[in-house]
N, C-alpha and C positions, 0 to 999 in steps of 0.2 A: 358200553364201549366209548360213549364222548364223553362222560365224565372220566376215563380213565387216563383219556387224550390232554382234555382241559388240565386235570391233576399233573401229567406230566410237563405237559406248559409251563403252568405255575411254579412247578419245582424247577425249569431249567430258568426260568427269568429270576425268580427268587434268589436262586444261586448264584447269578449274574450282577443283580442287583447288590447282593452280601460281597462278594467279590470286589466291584468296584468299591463299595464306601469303605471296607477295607484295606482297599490300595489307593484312595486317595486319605483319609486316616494318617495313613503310613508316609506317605509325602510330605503333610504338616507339621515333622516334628520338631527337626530344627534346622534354623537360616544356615544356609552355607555363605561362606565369603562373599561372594560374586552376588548375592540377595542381598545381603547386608551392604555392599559398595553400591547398589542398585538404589536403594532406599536412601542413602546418606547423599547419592546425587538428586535423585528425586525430592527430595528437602531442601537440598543446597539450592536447584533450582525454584520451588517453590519463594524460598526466601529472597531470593533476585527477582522477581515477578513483584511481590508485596510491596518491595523498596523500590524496582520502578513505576509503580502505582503512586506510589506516595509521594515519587519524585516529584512526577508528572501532578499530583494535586496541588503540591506546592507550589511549583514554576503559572499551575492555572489561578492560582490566588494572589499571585504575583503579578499576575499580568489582570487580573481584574483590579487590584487594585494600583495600577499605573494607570489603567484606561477608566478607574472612575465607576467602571463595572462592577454587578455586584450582583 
C-alpha cells in the first residue's frame, strides 16, 4: 500500500514538474515589443553609466595632474 502511495506521488509531482518546464519552454520563444524596448533601455542605460565612468576617470586624471598628483 505505501509503495502504491509513493508511486502516486511521484506521478502527480512528475506531472507537475513536466507541466511547468513546459510552460516556461513555451514563454521563451519569442521577444515581444515591450522586451525588446525593455532591453534597448537597458543598454542605452548601461552605456550612460560606462561614459560616466569614464568621464569621471578623466576629469580624475585631470585634476591629479593640475595638483602634481599622481
Amino acid at each position: 500500500m505505501r509503495k502504491l502511495i509513493n508511486n502516486r506521488i511521484f506521478n502527480v509531482l512528475f506531472a507537475l514538474l513536466l507541466a511547468l518546464s513546459v510552460g516556461m519552454l513555451a514563454g521563451c520563444e519569442d521577444q515581444g515589443p515591450a522586451e525588446e524596448a525593455g532591453e534597448n533601455i537597458d543598454e542605452a542605460m548601461e552605456e550612460a553609466g560606462d561614459s560616466m565612468e569614464d568621464a569621471a576617470d578623466e576629469a580624475e586624471d585631470e585634476v591629479d595632474d593640475a595638483t602634481g598628483g599622481g
